[in-house]
DRENDRENSE-121511 format. One record per atom (N, C-alpha, C, O, CB): x, y, z; residue number from 1; residue in three letters. Coordinates in nm, 2 decimals. Glycine has a CB too. Example, Ala and Ser with C-alpha at 12.3 -4.5 7.8 and 13.67 -1.06 7.14 Angstrom:
<recs>
[[1.32, -0.57, 0.78], 1, 'ala']
[[1.23, -0.45, 0.78], 1, 'ala']
[[1.32, -0.33, 0.78], 1, 'ala']
[[1.42, -0.33, 0.85], 1, 'ala']
[[1.13, -0.45, 0.90], 1, 'ala']
[[1.28, -0.22, 0.71], 2, 'ser']
[[1.37, -0.11, 0.71], 2, 'ser']
[[1.29, 0.00, 0.79], 2, 'ser']
[[1.34, 0.11, 0.80], 2, 'ser']
[[1.41, -0.06, 0.57], 2, 'ser']
</recs>
This chain:
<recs>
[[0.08, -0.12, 0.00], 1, 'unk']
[[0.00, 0.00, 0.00], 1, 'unk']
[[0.08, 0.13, 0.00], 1, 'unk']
[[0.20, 0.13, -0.03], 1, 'unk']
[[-0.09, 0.00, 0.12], 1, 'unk']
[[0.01, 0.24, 0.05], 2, 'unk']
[[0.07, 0.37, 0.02], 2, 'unk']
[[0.16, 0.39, 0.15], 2, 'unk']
[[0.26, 0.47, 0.16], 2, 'unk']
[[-0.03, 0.48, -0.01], 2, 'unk']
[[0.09, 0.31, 0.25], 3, 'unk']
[[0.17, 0.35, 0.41], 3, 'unk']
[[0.08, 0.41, 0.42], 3, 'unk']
[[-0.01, 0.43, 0.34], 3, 'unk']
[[0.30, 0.43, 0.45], 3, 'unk']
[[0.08, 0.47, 0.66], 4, 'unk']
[[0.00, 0.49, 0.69], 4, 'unk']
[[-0.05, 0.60, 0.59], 4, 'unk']
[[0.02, 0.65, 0.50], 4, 'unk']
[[0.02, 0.50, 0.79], 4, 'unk']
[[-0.22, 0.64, 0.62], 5, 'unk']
[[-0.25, 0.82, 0.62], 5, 'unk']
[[-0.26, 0.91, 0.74], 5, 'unk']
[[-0.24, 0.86, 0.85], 5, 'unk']
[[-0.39, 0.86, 0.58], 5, 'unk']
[[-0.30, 1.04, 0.74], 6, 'unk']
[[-0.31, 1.13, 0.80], 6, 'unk']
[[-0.40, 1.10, 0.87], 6, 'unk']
[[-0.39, 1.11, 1.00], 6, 'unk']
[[-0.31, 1.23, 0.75], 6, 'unk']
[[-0.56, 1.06, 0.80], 7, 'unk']
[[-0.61, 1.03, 0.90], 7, 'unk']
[[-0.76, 0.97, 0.77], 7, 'unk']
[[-0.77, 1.02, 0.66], 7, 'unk']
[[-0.62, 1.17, 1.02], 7, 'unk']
[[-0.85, 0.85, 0.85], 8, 'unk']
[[-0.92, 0.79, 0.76], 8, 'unk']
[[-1.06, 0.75, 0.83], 8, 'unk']
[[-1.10, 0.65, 0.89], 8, 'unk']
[[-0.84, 0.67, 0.72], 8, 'unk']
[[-1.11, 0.86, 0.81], 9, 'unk']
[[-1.27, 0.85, 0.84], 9, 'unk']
[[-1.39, 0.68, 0.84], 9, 'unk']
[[-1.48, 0.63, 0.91], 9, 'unk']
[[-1.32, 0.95, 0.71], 9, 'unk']
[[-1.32, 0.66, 0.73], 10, 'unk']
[[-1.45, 0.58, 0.71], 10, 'unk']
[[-1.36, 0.43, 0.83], 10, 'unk']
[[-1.44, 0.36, 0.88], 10, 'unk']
[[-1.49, 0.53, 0.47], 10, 'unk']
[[-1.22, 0.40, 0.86], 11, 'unk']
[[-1.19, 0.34, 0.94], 11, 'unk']
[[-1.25, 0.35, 1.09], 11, 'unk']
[[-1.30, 0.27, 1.17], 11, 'unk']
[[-1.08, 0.34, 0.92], 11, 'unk']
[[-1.21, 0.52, 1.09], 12, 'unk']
[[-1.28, 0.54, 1.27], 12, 'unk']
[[-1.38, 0.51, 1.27], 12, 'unk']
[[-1.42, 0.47, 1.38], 12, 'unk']
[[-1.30, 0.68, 1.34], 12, 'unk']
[[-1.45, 0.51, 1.21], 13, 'unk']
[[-1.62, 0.52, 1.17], 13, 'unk']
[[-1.65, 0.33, 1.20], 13, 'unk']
[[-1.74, 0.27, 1.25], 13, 'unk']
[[-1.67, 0.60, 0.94], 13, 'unk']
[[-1.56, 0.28, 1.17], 14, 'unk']
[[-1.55, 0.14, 1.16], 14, 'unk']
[[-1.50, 0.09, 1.31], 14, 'unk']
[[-1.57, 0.02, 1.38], 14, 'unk']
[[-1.46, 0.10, 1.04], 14, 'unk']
[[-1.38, 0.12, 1.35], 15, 'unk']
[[-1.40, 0.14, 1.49], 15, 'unk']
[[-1.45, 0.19, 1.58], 15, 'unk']
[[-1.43, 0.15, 1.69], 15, 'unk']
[[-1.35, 0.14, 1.52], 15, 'unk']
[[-1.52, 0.27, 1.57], 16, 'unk']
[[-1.63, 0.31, 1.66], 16, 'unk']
[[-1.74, 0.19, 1.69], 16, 'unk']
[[-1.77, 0.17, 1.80], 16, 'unk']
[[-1.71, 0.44, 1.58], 16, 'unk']
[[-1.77, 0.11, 1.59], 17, 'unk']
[[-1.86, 0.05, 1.56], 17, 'unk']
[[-1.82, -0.08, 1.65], 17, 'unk']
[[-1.88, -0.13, 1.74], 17, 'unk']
[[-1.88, 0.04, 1.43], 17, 'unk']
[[-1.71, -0.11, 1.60], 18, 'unk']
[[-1.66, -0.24, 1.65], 18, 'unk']
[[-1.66, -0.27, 1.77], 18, 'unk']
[[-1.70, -0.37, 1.83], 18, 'unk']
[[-1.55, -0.28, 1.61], 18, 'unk']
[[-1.57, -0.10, 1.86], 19, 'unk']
[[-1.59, -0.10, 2.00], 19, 'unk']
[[-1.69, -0.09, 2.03], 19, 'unk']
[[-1.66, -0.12, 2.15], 19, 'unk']
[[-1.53, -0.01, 2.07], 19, 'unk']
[[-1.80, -0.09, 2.03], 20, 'unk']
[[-1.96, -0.06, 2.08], 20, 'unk']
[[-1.99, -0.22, 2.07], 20, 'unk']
[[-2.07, -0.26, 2.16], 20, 'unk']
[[-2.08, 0.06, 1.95], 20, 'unk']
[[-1.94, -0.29, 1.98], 21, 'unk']
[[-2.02, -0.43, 1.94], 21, 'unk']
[[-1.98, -0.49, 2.05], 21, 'unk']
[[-2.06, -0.54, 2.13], 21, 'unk']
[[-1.97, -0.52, 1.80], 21, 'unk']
[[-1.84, -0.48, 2.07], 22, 'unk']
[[-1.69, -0.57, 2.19], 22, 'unk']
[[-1.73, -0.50, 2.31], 22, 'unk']
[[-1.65, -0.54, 2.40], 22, 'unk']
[[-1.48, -0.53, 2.15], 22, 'unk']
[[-1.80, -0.42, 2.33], 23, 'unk']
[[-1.80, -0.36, 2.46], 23, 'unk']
[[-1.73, -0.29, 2.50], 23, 'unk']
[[-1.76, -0.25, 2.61], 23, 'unk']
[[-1.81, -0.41, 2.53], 23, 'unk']
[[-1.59, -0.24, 2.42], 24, 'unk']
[[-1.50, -0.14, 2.46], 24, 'unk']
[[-1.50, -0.03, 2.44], 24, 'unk']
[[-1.39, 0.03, 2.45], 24, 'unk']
[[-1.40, -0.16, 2.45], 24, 'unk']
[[-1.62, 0.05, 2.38], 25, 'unk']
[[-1.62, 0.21, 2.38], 25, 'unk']
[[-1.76, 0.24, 2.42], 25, 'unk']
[[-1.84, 0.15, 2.45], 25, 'unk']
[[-1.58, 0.28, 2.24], 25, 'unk']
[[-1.79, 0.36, 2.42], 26, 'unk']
[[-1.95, 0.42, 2.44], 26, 'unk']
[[-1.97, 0.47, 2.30], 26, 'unk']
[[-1.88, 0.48, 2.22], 26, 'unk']
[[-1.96, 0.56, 2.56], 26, 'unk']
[[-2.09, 0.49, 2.26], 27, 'unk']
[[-2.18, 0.49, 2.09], 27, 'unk']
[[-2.06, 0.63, 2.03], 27, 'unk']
[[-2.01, 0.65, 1.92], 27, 'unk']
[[-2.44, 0.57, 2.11], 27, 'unk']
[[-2.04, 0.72, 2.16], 28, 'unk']
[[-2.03, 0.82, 2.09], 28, 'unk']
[[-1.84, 0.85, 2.18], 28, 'unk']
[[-1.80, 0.85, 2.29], 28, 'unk']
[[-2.18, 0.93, 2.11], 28, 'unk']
[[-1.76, 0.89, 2.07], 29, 'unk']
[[-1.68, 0.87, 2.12], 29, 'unk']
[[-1.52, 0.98, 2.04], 29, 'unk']
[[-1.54, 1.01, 1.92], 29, 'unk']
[[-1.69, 0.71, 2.13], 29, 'unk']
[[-1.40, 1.03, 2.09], 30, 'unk']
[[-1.32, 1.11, 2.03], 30, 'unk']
[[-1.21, 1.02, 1.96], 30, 'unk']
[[-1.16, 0.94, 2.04], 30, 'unk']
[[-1.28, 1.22, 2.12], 30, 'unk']
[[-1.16, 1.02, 1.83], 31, 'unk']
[[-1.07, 0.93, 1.84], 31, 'unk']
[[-0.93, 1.07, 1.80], 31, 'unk']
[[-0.95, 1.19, 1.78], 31, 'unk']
[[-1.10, 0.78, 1.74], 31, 'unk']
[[-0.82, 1.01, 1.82], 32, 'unk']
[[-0.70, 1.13, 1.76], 32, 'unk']
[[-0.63, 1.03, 1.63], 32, 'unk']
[[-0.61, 0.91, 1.63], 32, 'unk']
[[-0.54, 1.17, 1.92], 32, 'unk']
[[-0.60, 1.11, 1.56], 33, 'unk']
[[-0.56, 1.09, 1.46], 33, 'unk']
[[-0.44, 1.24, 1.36], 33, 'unk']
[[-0.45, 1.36, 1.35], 33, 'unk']
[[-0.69, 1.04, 1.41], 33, 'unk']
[[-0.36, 1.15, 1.31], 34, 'unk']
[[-0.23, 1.19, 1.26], 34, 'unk']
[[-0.29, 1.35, 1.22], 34, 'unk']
[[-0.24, 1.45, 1.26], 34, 'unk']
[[-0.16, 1.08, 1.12], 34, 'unk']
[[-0.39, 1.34, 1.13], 35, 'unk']
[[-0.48, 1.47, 1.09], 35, 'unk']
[[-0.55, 1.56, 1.14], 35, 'unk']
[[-0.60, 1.66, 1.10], 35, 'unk']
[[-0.55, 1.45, 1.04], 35, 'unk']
[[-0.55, 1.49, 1.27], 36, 'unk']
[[-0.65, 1.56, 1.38], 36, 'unk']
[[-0.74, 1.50, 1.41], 36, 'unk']
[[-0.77, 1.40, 1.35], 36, 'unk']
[[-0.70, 1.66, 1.36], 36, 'unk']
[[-0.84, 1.57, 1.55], 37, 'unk']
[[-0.96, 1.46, 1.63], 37, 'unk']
[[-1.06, 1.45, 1.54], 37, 'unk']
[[-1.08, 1.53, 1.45], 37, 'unk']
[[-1.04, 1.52, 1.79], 37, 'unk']
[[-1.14, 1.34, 1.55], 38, 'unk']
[[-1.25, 1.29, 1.48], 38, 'unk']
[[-1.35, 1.26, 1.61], 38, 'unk']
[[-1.31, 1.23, 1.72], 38, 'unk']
[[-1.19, 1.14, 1.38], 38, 'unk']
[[-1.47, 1.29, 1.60], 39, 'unk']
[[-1.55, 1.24, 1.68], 39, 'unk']
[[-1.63, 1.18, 1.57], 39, 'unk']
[[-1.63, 1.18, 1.45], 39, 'unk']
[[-1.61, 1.34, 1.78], 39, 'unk']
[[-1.70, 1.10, 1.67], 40, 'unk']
[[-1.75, 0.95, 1.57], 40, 'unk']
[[-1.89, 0.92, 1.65], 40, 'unk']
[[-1.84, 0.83, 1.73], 40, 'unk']
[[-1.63, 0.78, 1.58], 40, 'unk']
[[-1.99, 0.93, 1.67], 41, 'unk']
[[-2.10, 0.87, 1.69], 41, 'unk']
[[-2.21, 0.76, 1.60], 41, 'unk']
[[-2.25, 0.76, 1.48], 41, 'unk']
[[-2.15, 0.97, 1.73], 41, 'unk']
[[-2.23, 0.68, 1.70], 42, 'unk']
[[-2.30, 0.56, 1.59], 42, 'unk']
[[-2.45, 0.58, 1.72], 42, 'unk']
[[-2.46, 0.54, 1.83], 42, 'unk']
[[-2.19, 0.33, 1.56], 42, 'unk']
[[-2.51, 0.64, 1.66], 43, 'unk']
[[-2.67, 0.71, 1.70], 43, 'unk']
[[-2.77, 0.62, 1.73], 43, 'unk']
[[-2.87, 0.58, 1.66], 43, 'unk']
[[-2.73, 0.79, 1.58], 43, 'unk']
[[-2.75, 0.59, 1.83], 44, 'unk']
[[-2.91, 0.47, 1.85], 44, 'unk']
[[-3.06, 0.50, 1.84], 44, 'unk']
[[-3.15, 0.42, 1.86], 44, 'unk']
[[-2.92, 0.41, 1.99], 44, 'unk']
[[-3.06, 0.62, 1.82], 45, 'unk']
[[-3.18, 0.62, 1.76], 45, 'unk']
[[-3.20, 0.65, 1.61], 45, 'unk']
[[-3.28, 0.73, 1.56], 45, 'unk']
[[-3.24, 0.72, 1.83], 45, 'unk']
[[-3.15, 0.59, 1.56], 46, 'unk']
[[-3.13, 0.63, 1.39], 46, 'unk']
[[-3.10, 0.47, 1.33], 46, 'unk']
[[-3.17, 0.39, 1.26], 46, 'unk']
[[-2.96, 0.76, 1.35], 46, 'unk']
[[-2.95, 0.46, 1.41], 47, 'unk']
[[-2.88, 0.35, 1.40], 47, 'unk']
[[-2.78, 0.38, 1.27], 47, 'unk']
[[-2.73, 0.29, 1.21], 47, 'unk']
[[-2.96, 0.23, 1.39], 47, 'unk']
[[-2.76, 0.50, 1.25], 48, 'unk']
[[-2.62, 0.58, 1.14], 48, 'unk']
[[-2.49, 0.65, 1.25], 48, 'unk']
[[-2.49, 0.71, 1.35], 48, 'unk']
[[-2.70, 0.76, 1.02], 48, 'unk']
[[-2.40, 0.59, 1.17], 49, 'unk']
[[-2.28, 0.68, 1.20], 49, 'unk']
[[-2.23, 0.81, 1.17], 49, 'unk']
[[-2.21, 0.83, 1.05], 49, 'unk']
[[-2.20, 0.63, 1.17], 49, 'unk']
[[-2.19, 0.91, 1.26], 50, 'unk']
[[-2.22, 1.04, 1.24], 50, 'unk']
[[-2.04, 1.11, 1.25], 50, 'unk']
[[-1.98, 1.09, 1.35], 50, 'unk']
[[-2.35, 1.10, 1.36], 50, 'unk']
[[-2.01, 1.15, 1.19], 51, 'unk']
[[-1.86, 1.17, 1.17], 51, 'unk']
[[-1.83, 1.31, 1.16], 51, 'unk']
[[-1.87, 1.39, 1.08], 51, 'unk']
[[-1.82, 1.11, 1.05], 51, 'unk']
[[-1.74, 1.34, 1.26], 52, 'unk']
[[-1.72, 1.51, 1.26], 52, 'unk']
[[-1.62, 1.55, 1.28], 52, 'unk']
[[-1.57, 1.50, 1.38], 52, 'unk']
[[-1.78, 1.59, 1.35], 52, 'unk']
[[-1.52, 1.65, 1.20], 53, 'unk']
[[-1.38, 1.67, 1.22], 53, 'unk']
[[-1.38, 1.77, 1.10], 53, 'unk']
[[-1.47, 1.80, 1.02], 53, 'unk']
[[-1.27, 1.52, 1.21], 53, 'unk']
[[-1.24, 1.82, 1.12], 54, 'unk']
[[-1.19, 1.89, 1.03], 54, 'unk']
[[-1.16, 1.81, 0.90], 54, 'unk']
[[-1.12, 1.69, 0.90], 54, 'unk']
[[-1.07, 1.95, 1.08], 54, 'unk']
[[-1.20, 1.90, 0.78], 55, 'unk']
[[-1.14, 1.85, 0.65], 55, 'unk']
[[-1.01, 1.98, 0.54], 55, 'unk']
[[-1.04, 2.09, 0.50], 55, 'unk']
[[-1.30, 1.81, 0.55], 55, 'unk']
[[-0.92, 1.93, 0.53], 56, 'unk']
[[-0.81, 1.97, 0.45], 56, 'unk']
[[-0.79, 1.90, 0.29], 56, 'unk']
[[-0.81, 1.78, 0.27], 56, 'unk']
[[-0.70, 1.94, 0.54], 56, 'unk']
[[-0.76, 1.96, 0.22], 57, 'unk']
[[-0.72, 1.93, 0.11], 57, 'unk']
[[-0.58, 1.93, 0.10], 57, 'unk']
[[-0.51, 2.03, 0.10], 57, 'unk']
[[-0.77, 2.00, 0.03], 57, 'unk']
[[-0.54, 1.80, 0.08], 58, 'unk']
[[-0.43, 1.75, 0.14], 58, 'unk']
[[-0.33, 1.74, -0.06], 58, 'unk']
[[-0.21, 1.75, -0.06], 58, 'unk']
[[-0.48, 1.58, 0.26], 58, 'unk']
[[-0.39, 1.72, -0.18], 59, 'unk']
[[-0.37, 1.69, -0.30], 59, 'unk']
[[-0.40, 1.75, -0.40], 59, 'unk']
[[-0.49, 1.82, -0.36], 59, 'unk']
[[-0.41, 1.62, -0.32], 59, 'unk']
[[-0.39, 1.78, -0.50], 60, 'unk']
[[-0.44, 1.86, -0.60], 60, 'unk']
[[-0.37, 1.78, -0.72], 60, 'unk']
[[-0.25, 1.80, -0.74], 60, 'unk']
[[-0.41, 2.02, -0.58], 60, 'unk']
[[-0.46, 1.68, -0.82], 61, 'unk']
[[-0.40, 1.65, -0.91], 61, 'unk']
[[-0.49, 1.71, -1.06], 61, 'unk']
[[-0.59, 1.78, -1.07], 61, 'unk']
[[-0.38, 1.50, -0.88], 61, 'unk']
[[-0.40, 1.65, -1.16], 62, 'unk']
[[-0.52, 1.65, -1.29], 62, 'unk']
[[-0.51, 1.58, -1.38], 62, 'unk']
[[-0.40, 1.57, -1.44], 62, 'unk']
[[-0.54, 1.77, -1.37], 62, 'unk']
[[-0.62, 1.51, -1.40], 63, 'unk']
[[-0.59, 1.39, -1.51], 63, 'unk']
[[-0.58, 1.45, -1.67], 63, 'unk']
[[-0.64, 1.55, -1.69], 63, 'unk']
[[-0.72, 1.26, -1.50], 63, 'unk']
[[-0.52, 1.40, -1.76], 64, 'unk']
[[-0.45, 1.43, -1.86], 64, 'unk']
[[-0.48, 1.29, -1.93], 64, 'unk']
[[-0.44, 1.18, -1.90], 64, 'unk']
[[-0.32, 1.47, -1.82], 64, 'unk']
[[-0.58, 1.33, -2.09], 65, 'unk']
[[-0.64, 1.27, -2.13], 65, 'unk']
[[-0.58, 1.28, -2.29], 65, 'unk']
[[-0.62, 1.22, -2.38], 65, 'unk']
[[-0.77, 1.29, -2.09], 65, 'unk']
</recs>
């Protein structure tokens, strides 16, 4: 792969989940990451995962056709 990233949403979002399943976190929870904090709630009254943090544009490419 590319090596770590800065930071990967849709993973926290995935552990959030997993800890809640295993019993080792609460629904709603902060995680830290290389990019900065992420808070992550998985909403029991909905039952969606709710994701909140800073976003940077970290790339700027252009494809060439």
């Amino acid at each position: 792969g590319t090596g770590e990233t800065a930071a990967c949403g849709s993973g926290a979002c995935a552990a959030t989940v997993a800890g809640v399943l295993n019993s080792k976190t609460e629904r709603k929870i902060l995680i830290h990451l290389l990019g900065g904090d992420l808070e992550v709630e998985w909403a029991k009254k909905d039952d969606n995962v709710y994701l909140t943090g800073p976003a940077e544009e970290v790339y700027r490419g252009e494809v060439m056709i």
